[in-house]
C-alpha positions as CSV (number, residue, x, y, z in Angstrom):
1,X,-111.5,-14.3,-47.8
2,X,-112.2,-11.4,-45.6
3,X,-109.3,-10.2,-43.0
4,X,-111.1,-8.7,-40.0
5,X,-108.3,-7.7,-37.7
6,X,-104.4,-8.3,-37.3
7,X,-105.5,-11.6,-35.1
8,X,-106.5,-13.2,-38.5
9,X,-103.2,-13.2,-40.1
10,X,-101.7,-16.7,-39.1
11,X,-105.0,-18.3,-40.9
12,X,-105.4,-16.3,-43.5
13,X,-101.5,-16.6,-44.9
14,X,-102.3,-20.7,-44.0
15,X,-105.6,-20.3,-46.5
16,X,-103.6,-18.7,-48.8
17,X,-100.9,-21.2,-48.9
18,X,-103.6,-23.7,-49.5
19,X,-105.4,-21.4,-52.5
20,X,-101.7,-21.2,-54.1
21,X,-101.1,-24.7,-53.9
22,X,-104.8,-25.6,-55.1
23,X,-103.9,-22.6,-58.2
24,X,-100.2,-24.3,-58.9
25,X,-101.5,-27.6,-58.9
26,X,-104.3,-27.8,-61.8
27,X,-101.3,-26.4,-64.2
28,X,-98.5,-27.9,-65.5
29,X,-95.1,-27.6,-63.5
30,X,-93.4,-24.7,-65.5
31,X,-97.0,-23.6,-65.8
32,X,-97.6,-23.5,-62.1
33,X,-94.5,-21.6,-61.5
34,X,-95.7,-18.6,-63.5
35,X,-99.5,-18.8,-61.9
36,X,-97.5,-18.7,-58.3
37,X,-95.5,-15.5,-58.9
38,X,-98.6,-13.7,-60.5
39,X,-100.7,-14.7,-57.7
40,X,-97.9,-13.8,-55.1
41,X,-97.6,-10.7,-57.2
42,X,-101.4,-9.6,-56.4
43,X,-101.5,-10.9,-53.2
44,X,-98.3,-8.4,-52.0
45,X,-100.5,-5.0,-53.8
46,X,-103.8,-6.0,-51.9
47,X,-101.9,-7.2,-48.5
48,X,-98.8,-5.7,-48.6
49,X,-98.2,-6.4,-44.7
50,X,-98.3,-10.1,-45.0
51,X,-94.9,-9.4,-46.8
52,X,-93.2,-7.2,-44.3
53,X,-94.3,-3.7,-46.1
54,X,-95.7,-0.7,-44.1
């Protein structure tokens, strides 16, 4: 996914809520837990605004 300007960020955090449930769903549930908070994890360095930082 590209973000091309500030007018893209209701989608993109919708795709991304789709790409995280996609991720969490082909691993098991305790499994799925970890995969979610790594993914978050990377998501908040590369996009760091969609979770209220600078």
């Amino acid at each position: 996914m590209t973000m091309l300007s500030d007018s893209n960020n209701r989608v993109f955090c919708i795709k991304l809520q789709h790409v995280m449930t996609g991720v969490a769903g082909k691993v098991g549930k305790n499994g799925g837990v970890r995969t979610i908070e790594w993914f978050r994890k990377c998501t908040e360095m590369v996009f760091p605004f969609l979770f209220g930082h600078g």
